[in-house]
C-alpha positions in Angstrom: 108.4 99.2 125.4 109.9 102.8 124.9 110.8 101.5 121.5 106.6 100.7 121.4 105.5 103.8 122.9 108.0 105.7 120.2 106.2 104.6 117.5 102.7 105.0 119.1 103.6 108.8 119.3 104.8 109.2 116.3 101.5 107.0 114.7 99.6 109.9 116.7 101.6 112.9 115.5 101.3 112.0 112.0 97.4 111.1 112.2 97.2 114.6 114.1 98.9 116.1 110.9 96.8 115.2 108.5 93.3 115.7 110.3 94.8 119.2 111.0 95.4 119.4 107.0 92.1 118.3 106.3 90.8 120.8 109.0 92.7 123.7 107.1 91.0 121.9 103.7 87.7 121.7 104.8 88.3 125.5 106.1 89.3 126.5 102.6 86.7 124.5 101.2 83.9 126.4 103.3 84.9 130.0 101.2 84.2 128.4 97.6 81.4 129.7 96.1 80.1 126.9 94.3 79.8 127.1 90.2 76.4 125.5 89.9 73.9 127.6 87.4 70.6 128.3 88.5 68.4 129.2 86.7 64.7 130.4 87.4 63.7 130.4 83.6 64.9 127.1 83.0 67.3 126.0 79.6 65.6 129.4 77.8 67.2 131.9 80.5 70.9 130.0 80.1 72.0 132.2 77.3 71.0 135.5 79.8 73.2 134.3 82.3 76.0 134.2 79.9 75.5 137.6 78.2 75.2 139.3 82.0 78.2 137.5 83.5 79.9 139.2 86.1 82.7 136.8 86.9 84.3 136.9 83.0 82.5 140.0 80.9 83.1 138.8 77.7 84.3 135.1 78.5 88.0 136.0 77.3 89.4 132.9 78.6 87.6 130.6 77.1 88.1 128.8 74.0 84.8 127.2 72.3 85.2 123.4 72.3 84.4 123.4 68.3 86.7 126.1 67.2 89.8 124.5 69.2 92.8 124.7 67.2 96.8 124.0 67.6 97.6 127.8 68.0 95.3 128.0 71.4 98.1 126.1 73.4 100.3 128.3 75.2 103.3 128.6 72.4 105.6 126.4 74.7 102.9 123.4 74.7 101.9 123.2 71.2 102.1 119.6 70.7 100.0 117.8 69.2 99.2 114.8 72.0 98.5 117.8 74.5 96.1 119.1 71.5 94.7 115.2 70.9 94.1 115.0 75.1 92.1 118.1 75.0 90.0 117.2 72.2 89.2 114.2 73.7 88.1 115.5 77.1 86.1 118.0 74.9 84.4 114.6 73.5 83.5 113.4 76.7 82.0 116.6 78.8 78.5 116.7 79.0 76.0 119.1 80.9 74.8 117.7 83.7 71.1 119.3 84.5 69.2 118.7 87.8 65.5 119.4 88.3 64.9 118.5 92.2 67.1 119.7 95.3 67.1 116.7 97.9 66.0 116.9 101.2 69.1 115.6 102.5 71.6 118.6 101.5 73.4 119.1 104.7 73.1 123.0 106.0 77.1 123.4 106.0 80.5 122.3 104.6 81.7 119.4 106.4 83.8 121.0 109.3 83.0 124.4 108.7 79.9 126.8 109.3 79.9 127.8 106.0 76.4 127.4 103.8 76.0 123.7 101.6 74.9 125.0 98.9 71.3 124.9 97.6 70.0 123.8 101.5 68.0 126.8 101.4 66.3 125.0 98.6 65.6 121.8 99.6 62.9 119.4 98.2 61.9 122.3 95.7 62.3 122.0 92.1 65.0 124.3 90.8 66.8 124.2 87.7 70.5 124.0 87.9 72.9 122.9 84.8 76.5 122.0 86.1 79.5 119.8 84.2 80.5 116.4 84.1 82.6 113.9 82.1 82.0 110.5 80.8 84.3 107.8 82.0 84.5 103.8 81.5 82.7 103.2 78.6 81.7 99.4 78.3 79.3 97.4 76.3 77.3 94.9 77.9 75.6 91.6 75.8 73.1 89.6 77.7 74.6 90.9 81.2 78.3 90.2 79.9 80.7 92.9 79.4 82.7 92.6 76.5 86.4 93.1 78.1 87.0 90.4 80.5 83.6 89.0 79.7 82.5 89.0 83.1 79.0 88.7 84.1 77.1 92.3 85.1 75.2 90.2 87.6 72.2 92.9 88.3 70.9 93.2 84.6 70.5 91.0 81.4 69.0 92.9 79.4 69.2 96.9 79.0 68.1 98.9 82.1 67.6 102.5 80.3 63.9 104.3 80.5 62.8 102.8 77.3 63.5 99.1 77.7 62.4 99.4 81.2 58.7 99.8 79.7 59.5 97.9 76.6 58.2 94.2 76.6 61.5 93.2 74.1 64.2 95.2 75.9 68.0 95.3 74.4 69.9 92.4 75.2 72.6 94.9 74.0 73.7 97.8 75.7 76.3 100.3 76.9 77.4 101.9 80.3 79.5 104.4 81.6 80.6 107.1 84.7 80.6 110.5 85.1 82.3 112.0 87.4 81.1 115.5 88.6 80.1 117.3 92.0 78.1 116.3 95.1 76.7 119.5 95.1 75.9 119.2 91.8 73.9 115.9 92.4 73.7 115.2 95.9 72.1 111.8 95.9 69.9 109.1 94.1 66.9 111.9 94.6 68.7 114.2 92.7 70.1 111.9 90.1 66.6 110.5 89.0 65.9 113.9 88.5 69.1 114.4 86.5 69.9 114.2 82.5 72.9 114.8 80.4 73.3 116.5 77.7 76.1 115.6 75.2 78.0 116.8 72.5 76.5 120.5 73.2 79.1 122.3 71.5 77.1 124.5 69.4 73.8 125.8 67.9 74.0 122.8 64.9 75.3 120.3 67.7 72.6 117.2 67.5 70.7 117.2 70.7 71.9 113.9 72.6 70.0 113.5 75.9 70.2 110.5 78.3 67.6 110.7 81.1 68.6 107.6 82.9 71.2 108.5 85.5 71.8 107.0 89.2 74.5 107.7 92.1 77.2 104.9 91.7 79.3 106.4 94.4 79.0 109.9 96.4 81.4 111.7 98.9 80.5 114.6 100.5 83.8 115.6 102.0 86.0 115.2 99.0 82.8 116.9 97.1 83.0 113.9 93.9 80.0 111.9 93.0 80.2 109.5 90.4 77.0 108.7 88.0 76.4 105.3 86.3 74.6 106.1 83.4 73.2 103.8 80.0 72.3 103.7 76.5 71.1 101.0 74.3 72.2 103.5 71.1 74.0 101.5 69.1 75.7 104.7 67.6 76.3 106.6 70.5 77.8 103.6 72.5 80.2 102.9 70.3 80.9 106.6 69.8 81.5 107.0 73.4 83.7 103.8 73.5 85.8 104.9 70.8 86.8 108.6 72.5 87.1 106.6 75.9 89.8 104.2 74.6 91.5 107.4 72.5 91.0 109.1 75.6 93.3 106.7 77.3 95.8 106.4 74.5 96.6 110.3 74.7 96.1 110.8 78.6 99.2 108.0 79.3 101.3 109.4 76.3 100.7 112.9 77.8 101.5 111.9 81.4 104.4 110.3 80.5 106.2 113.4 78.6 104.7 116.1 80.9 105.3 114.2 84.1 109.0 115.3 85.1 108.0 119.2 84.2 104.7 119.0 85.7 105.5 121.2 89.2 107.6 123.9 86.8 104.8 124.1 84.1 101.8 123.7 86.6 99.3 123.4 82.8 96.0 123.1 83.7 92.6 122.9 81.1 89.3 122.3 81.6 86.0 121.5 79.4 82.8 123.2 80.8 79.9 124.1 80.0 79.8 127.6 81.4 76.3 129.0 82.4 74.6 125.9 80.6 75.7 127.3 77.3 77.9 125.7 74.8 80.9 123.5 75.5 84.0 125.4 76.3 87.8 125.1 76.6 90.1 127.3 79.5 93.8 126.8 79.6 96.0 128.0 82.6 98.3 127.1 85.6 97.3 125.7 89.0 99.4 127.5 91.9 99.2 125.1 95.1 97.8 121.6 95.8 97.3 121.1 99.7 97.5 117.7 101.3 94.8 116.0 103.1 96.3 112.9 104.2 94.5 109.8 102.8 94.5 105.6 102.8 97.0 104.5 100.2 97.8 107.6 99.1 96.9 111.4 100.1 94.4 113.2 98.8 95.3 116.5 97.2 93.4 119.7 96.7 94.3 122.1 93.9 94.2 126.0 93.4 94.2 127.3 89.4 94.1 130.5 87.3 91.8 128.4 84.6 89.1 130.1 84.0 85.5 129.0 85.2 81.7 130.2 85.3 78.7 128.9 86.9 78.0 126.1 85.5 81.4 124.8 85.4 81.4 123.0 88.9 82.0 119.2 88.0 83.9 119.5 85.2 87.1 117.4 84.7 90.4 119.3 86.4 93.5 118.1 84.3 96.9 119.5 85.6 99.0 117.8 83.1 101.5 115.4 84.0 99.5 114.0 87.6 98.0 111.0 87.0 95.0 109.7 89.5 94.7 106.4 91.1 91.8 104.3 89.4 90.8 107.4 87.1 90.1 109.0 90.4 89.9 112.3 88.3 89.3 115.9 90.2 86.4 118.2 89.4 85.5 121.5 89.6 84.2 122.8 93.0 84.2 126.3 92.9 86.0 130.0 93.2 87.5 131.4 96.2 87.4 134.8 97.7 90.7 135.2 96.6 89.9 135.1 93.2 91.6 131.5 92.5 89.6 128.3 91.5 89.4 125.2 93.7 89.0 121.6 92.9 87.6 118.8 94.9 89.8 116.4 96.9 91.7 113.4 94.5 94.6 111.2 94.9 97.3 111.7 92.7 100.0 110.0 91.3 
């Protein structure tokens, strides 16, 4: 029985340790001042923004995604996986834009007092450009996907806007994630109201739009929401496909070689798309990562020097050398008062 109510004690303790970690989370998370862009003259004001920025005058720190090279590492990680990871994620950022503010945007951070963003604007339509990154790129005949051939069960034939109103839809089709913010799209209100822009890295990029976009999965405490997205492109499916699987051939060679160093390095890079505006590369160091307790394994929040703007909230946070469970990657949440950058909450690896 002592024995019993030893461990019952200690159960308690430990569950009381982590909810007061989260508490001290969900305290920090309440001073980040989200990276969302708003903008009240819609995509022709974006390039404004950037020229009046206040956080980065002169955007220093960042690196456009097209004019990447080798000698933009720091000198101590010039190696060429590192460079071929980078490029990659570069690949797969998009800009996520949103149209309609929901009418379900809580009024505070969970836990805190401090101001959700946009609830002010609710149910009004407000242009806002964020980031985001494609994920899980599979191709889909006839409601089968192609690896493990398992049936898609909901569809058989493409579900995009154009075979939705076409009266010989696809029987061939492509879809894929990406992860970003909740409070970049809150819910399926939002995300009809959302597209994705892709491969906007400069004035001669093509213009790739996707307008069909719904919530797969949402959390508004760990601040991730996951989009399911499609395409019947032939082109652009098979693009995507073929810088998802490179994707994961130079994340797991990465991992591996950065993995022991990775608390004495602390290398952290992002993609974004800062302000709305081209497609952009920062390079720095994350200082902390704070524990929130978790299921399997704990969720982790981390602090970095690499540089963001609005419109960089969602974007992919890779501190090289942590892997995620299940591609559960971290994104971009905001700044701190401190001056520091904040991701959302991840498990790690």
């Amino acid at each position: 029985m002592q024995q019993d109510h030893a461990k019952d004690l200690k159960s308690e303790s430990t569950v009381h340790q982590k909810n007061f970690k989260r508490m001290q989370c969900y305290q920090l998370l309440g001073q980040v001042h989200h990276e969302t862009q708003l903008s009240e003259g819609g995509e022709a004001d974006l390039h404004k923004y950037f020229a009046v920025c206040a956080k980065n005058p002169g955007h220093v720190g960042f690196i456009p995604a097209k004019e990447l090279k080798m000698q933009h590492l720091p000198e101590q990680h010039q190696d060429p996986d590192l460079y071929e990871l980078i490029r990659a994620v570069a690949d797969l950022t998009v800009r996520v834009d949103v149209q309609m503010v929901s009418p379900h945007r809580p009024e505070f951070w969970p836990n805190t007092q401090s101001s959700y963003p946009f609830y002010n604007l609710k149910e009004k339509r407000k242009f806002r450009t964020g980031s985001g990154m494609v994920k899980k790129v599979y191709q889909y005949t006839s409601g089968y996907r192609d690896s493990f051939g398992d049936h898609h069960g909901q569809y058989t034939t493409c579900w995009c806007a154009q075979c939705q109103h076409s009266e010989s839809p696809s029987n061939v089709w492509w879809e894929f994630n990406v992860d970003t913010a909740t409070h970049v799209v809150f819910d399926d209100i939002e995300a009809q109201n959302t597209s994705l822009k892709l491969f906007y890295d400069g004035r001669d990029s093509p213009q790739v739009s996707l307008e069909k976009v719904c919530v797969k999965c949402v959390n508004v405490e760990r601040d991730l929401c996951v989009l399911k997205c499609v395409t019947c492109d032939e082109t652009l499916g098979k693009t995507l496909k073929s810088v998802w699987r490179h994707f994961n051939k130079v994340w797991s060679i990465v991992n591996d070689k950065y993995k022991k160093s990775r608390d004495s390095d602390k290398l952290t890079f992002m993609v974004s798309h800062p302000h709305g505006c081209f497609k952009q590369v920062s390079i720095g160091q994350w200082k902390d990562k704070y524990a929130l307790g978790g299921t399997l394994f704990d969720l982790y929040m981390f602090t970095y020097s690499t540089c963001t703007c609005p419109g960089s909230s969602g974007a992919s946070v890779h501190c090289v050398g942590y892997s995620w469970w299940g591609y559960d990657q971290h994104v971009h949440t905001g700044t701190l008062k401190s001056g520091l950058n904040y991701s959302c909450a991840g498990e790690i690896l």
